[in-house]
C-alpha positions as CSV (number, residue, x, y, z in Angstrom):
1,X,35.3,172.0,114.7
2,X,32.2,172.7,116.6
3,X,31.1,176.3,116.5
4,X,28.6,176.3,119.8
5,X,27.6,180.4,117.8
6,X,25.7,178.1,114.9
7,X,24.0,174.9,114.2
8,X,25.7,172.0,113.3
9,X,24.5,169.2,111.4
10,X,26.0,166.0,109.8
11,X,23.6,163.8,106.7
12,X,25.0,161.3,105.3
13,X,23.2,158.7,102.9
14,X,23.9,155.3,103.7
15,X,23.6,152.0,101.5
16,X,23.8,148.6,103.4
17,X,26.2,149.0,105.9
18,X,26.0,145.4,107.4
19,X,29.5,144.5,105.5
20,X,31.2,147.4,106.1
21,X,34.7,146.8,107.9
22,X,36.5,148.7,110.5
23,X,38.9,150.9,109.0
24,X,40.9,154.2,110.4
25,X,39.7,157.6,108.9
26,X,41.3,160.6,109.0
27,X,40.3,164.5,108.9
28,X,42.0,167.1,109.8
29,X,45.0,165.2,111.1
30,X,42.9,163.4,113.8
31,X,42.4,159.6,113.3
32,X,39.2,157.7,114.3
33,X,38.7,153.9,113.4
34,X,35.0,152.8,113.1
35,X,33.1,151.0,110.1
36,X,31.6,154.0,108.6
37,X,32.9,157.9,107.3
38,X,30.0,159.8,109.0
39,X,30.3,158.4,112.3
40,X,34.3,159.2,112.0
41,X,33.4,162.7,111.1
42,X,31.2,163.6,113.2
43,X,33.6,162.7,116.1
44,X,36.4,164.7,114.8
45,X,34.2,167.9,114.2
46,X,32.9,167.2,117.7
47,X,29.3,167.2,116.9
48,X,26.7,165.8,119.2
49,X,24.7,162.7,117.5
50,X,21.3,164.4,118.2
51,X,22.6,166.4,115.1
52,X,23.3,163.9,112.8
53,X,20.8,162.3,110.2
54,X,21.4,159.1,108.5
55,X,19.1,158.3,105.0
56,X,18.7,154.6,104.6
57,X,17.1,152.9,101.6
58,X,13.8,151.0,102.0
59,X,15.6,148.0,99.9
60,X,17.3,147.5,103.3
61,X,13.8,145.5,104.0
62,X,15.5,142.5,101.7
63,X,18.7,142.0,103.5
64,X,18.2,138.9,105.3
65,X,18.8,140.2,108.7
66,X,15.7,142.2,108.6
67,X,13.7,140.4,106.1
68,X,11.6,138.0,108.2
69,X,11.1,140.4,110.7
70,X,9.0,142.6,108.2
71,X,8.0,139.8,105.3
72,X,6.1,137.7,108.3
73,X,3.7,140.6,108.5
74,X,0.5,140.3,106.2
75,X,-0.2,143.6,105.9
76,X,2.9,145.4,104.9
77,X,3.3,149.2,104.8
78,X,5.9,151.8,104.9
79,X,5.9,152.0,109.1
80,X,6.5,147.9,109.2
81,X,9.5,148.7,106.4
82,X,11.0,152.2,108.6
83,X,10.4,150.5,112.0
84,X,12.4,147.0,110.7
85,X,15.1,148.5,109.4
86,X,15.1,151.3,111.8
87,X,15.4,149.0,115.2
88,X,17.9,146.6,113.4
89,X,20.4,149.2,112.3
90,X,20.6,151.6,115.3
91,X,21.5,147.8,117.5
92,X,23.7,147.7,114.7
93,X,25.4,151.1,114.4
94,X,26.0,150.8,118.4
95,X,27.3,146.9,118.1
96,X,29.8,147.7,115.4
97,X,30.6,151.3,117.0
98,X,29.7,151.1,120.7
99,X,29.3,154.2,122.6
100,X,25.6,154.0,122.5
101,X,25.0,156.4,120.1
102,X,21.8,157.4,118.5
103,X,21.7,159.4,115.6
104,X,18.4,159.9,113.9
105,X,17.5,157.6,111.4
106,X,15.5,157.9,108.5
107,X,14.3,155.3,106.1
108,X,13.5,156.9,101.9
109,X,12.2,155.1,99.1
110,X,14.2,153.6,96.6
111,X,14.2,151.3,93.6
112,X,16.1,148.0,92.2
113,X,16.5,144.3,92.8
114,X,17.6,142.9,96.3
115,X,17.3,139.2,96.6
116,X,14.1,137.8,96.9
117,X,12.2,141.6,97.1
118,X,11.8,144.4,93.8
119,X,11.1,148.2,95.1
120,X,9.9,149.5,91.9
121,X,9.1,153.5,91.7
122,X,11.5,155.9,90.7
123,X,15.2,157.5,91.8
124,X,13.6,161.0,92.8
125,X,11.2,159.9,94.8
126,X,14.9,159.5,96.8
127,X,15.4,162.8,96.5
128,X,12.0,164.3,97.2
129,X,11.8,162.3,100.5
130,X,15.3,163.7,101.7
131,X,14.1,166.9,100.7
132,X,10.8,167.1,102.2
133,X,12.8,165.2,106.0
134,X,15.7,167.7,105.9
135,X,13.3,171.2,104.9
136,X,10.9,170.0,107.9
137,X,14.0,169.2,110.0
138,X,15.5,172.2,109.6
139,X,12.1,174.1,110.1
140,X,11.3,172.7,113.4
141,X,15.0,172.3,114.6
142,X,17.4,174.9,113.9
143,X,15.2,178.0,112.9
144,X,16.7,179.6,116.2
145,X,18.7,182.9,114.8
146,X,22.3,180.7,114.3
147,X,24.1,180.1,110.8
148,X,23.7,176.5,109.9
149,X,26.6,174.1,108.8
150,X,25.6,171.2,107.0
151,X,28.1,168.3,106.7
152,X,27.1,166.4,104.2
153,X,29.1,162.6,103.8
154,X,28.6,161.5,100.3
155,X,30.8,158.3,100.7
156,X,28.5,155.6,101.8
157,X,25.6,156.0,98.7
158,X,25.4,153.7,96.1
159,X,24.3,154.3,92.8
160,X,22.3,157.5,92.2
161,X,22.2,157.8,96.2
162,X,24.9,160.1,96.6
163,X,23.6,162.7,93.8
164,X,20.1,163.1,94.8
165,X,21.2,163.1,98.2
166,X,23.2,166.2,97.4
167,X,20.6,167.6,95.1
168,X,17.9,167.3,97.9
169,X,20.1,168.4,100.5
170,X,21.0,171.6,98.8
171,X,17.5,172.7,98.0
172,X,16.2,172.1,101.2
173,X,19.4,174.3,102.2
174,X,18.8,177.3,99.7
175,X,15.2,177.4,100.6
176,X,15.9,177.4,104.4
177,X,18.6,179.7,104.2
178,X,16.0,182.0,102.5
179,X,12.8,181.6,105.4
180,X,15.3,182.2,107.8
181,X,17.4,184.8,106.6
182,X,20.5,183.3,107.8
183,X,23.5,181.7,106.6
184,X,23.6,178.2,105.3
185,X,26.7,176.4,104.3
186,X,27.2,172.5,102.9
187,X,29.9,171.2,102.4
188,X,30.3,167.7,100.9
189,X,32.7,164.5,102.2
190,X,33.9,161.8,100.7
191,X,36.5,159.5,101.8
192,X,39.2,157.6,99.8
193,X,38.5,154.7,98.2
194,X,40.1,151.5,98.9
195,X,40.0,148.4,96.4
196,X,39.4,145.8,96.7
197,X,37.4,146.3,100.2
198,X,38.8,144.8,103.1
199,X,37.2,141.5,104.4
200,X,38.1,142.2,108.2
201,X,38.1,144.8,110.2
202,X,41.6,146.5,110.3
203,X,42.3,149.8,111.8
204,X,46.1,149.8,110.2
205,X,43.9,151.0,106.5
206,X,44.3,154.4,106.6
207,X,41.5,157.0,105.2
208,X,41.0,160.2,104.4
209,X,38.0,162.1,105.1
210,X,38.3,164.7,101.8
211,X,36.3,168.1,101.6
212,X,34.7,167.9,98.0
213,X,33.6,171.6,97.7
214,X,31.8,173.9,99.8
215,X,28.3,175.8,98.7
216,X,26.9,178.9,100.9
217,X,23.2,179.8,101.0
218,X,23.4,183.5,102.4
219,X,20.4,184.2,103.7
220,X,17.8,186.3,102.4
221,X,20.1,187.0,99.6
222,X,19.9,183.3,98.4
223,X,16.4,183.7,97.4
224,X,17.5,184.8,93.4
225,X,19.4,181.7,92.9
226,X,16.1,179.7,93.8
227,X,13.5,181.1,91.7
228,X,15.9,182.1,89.0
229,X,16.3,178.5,88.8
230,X,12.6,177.5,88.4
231,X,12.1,180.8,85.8
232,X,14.9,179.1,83.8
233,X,13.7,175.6,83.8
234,X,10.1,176.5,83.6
235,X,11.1,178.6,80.2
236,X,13.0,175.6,78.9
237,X,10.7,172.8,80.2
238,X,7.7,174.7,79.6
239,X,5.4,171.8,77.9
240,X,7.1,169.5,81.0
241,X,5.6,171.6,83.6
242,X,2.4,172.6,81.8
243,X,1.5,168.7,80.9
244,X,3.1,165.6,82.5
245,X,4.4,167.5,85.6
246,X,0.7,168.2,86.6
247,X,-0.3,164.7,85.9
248,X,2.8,163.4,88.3
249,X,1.4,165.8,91.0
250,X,-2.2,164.9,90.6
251,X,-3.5,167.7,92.9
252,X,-5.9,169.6,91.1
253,X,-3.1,172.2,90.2
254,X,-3.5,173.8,86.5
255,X,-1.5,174.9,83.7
256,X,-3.0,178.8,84.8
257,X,-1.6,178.1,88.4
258,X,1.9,176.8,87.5
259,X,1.7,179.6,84.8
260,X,1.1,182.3,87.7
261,X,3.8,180.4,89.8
262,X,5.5,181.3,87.0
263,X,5.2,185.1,86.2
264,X,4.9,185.6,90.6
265,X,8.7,184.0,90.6
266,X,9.9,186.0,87.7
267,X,8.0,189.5,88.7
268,X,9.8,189.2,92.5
269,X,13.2,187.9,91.2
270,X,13.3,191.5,89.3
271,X,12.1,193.0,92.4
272,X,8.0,193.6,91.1
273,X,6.8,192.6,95.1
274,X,3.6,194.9,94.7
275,X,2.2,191.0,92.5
276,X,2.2,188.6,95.8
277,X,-0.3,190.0,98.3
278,X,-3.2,189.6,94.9
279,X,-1.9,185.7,95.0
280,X,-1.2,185.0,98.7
281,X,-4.3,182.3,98.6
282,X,-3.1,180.5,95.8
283,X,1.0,180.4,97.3
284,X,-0.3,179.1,100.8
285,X,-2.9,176.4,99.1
286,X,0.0,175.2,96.1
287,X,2.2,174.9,98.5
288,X,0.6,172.8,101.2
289,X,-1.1,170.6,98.4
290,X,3.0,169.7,97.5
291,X,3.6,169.2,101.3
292,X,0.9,166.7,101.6
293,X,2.2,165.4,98.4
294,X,5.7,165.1,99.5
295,X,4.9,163.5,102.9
296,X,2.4,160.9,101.3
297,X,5.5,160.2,98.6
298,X,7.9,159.9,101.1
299,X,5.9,157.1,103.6
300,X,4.1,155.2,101.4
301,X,4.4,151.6,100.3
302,X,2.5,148.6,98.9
303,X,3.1,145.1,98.7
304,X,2.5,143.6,95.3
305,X,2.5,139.1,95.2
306,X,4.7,139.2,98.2
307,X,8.2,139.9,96.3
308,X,7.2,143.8,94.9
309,X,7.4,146.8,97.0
310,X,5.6,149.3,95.0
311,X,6.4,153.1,96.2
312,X,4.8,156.1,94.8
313,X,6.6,157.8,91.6
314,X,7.9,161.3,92.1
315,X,10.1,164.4,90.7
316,X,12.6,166.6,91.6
317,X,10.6,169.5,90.1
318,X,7.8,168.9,92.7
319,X,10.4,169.4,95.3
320,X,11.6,173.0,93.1
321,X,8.0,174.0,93.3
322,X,7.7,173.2,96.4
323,X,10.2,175.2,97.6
324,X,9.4,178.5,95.3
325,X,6.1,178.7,97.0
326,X,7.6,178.5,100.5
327,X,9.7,181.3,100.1
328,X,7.7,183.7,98.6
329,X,5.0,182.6,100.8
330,X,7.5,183.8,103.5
331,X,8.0,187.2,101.9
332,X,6.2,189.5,104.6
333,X,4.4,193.0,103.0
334,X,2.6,195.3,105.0
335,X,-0.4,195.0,103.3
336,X,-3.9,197.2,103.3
337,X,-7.0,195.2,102.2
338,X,-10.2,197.3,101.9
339,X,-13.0,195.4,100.0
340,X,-11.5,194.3,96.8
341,X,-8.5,196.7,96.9
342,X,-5.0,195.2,98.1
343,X,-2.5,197.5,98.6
344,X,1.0,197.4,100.1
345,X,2.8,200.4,102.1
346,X,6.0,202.0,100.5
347,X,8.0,201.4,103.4
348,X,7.2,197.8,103.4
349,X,8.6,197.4,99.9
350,X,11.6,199.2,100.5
351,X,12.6,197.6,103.6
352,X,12.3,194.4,101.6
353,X,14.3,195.2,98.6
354,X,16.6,196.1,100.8
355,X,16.6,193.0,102.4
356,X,16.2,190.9,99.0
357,X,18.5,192.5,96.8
358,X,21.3,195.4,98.3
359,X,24.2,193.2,97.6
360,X,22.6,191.1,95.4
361,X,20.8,192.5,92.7
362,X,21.8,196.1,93.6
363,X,20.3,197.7,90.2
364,X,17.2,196.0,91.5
365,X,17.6,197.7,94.9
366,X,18.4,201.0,93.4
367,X,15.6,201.1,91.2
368,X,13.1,200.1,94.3
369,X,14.6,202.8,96.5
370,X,14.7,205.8,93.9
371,X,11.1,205.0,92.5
372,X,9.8,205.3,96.9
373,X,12.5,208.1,97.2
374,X,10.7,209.8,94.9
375,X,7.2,209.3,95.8
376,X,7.9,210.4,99.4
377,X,9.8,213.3,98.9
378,X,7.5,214.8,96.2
379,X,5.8,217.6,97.6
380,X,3.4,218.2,94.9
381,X,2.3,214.5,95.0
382,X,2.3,214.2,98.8
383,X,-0.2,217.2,98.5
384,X,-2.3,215.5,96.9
385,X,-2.6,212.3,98.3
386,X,-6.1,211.5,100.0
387,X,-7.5,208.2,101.6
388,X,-8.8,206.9,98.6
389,X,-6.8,205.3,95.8
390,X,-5.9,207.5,92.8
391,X,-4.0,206.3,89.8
392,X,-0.4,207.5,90.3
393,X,-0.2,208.8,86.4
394,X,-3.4,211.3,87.2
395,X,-1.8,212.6,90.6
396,X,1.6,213.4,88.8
397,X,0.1,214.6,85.0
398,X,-3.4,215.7,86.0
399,X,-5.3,217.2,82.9
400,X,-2.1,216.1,80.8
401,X,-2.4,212.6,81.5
402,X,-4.4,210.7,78.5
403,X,-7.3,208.5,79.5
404,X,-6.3,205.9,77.3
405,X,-3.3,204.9,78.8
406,X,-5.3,203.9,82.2
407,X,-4.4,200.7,82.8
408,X,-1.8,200.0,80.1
409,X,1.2,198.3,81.2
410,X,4.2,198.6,79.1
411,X,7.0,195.5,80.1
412,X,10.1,197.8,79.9
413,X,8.7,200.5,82.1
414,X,7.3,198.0,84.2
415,X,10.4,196.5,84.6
416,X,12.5,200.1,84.7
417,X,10.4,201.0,87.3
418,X,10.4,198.2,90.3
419,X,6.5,197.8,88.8
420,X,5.2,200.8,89.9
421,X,4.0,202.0,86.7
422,X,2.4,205.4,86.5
423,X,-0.5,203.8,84.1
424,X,-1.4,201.3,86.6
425,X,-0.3,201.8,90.0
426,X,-2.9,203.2,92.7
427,X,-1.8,205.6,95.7
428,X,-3.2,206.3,98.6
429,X,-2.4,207.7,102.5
430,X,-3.3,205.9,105.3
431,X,-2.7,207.2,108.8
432,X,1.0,208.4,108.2
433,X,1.7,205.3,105.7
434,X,1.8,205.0,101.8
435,X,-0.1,202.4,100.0
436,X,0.3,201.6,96.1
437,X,-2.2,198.7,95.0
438,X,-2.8,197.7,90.9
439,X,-6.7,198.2,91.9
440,X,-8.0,195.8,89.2
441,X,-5.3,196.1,86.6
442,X,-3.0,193.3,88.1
443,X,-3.7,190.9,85.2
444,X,-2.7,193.6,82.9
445,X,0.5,193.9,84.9
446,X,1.2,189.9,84.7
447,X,0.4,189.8,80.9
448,X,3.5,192.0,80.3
449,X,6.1,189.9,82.9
């Protein structure tokens, strides 16, 4: 039921819902009869309709009801398509359900052959487009300090709908649930089947609304599962990523970007943060190149010998990358620039590994803490801390320390050590803060992660 302490939101993907009968749906022992599942639903949970978000498929633009009001146009776009089949099934929703109900409508791209009109593209530019309208949603909407519940109704797709729906709609969860540090849950519905369809409406066909399975986002803690999944897939679809998927996004992004994508995602997910302040330009420009990308993908449209509506091609992985760079570009360090140096303050990395990964990763935690535990509460290096940068291996060794290891990264003691490696890592004290920067020797860090 409605939880007034948290956001509430019902999505449902919709195919063609002109022949849909009235039937009676039940969930949760209460009965409502209308012609579709999500409308039912979000009745019984008792949500209000400004919460509810209905994907419809461009191919609606062939169904005869709309068709002449959008094919009489000479200059057809993706507004002409949205508008027509926006205007025709809200006075439909409202004629077939009453109640004057207005839930937000959204029209996506998709592909096949409906009557006299082709829509030729491809099935993830479906799930890019949900994923870029439910990420900006949810940004603008419900980033207000509430858990969000996602309802997600499954049982009106067609096709490949319903997956990429829940594909999109999970990624755009998992990456929200990470820039807001709060708690978001989908769960998925899907009615009962009933063959064959009825031909009239009939209120006496009982349905039930099912729970499929449930999938929580928790916060700030989510953000592993997200880039552990790109590291993964990069690693297997390595010659993917490196060649076609940069010809698909065709935004001057090259193989050394995605490769630093890369090695950024895999040096935070084992808690190495010290990396992202050195590549805070490139994360905000990647990641607003695949915004643009993923708004210009998701409203776009051309008319080809009046019977082909050509959409642009896209990928799910685009949406994946997306994503990555919007969380760690939402990773906040307390950083100390001073002319080419970068450094970030000890406290600032502890407070977010605590945030990151206690309960999570907790060796990664542990690590982070007893590496700053250690560098605050030794006396013999806090005496010799100045305000300019020294390389934390001189402080600690002085005349023992070999010049030859200067700069040397070694991957397990990188790793054993959160990434602040005695051979590489610079200290300093500012006012009553510490700051540890890699000084030049950040590309020798990234070759070893």
């Amino acid at each position: 039921m409605k939880n007034d302490e948290a956001n509430n939101i019902v999505i449902a993907s919709w195919g063609n819902p002109t022949g849909w009968k009235r039937v009676t749906y039940t969930y949760n022992q209460i009965e409502k009869c209308t012609f579709a599942s999500t409308l039912a639903l979000t009745e019984i949970l008792n949500i209000d309709y400004g919460n509810v978000i209905i994907f419809l498929p461009s191919s609606l633009a062939a169904d005869p009801n709309i068709y002449s009001g959008i094919f009489n146009n000479r200059n057809i776009d993706f507004n002409i398509i949205e508008n027509g089949i926006r205007n025709y099934i809200s006075q439909f929703i409202n004629q077939r359900h009453g109640n004057n109900i207005s839930p937000k409508l959204i029209v996506v791209p998709n592909i096949g052959s409906f009557g006299k009109v082709k829509f030729e593209g491809n099935a993830e530019s479906y799930l890019t487009s949900i994923y870029y309208h439910i990420l900006d949603i949810l940004k603008r909407n419900y980033n207000n300090g509430k858990d969000t519940y996602i309802h997600l109704d499954i049982t009106h797709g067609i096709n490949y709908m319903p997956l990429m729906c829940k594909e999109a709609v999970e990624l755009a969860a998992n990456t929200f649930a990470v820039i807001s540090g709060k708690k978001v849950q989908v769960t998925v519905y899907n009615s009962d089947p009933v063959s064959p369809p009825p031909q009239q409406d009939n209120c006496d066909i009982k349905l039930n609304i099912n729970e499929i399975y449930k999938i929580t986002y928790n916060g700030y803690k989510s953000m592993e599962e997200l880039l552990l999944k790109f590291v993964l897939d990069y690693n297997i679809n390595n010659n993917y990523y490196e060649n076609k998927l940069i010809k698909d996004i065709n935004a001057d992004i090259s193989q050394d970007d995605l490769k630093c994508l890369y090695k950024l995602s895999k040096a935070v997910s084992s808690g190495i943060l010290l990396v992202l302040p050195y590549k805070d330009c490139l994360i905000r420009c990647l990641k607003d190149k695949l915004e643009r990308l993923l708004k210009k993908n998701s409203k776009e449209a051309k008319l080809n010998n009046n019977s082909v509506i050509e959409h642009p091609k896209s990928s799910y992985r685009i949406a994946l990358l997306h994503s990555v760079l919007t969380v760690l570009d939402s990773i906040k360090l307390d950083v100390y620039k001073e002319g080419d140096w970068i450094g970030v303050s000890l406290g600032s990395l502890e407070c977010n590994s605590k945030k990151y990964y206690e309960n999570t990763l907790d060796s990664i935690h542990s690590i982070v803490s007893q590496e700053i535990h250690d560098l605050e509460n030794d006396k013999d290096i806090q005496d010799k801390l100045t305000n300019n940068y020294q390389l934390y291996g001189r402080i600690k060794y002085r005349s023992e320390f070999e010049d030859k290891k200067e700069g040397r990264a070694n991957r397990r003691v990188l790793y054993a050590h959160a990434g602040l490696e005695e051979n590489v890592t610079f200290i300093k004290k500012v006012g009553d803060k510490i700051f540890v920067s890699y000084g030049n020797y950040l590309n020798n860090v990234l070759e070893q992660i």
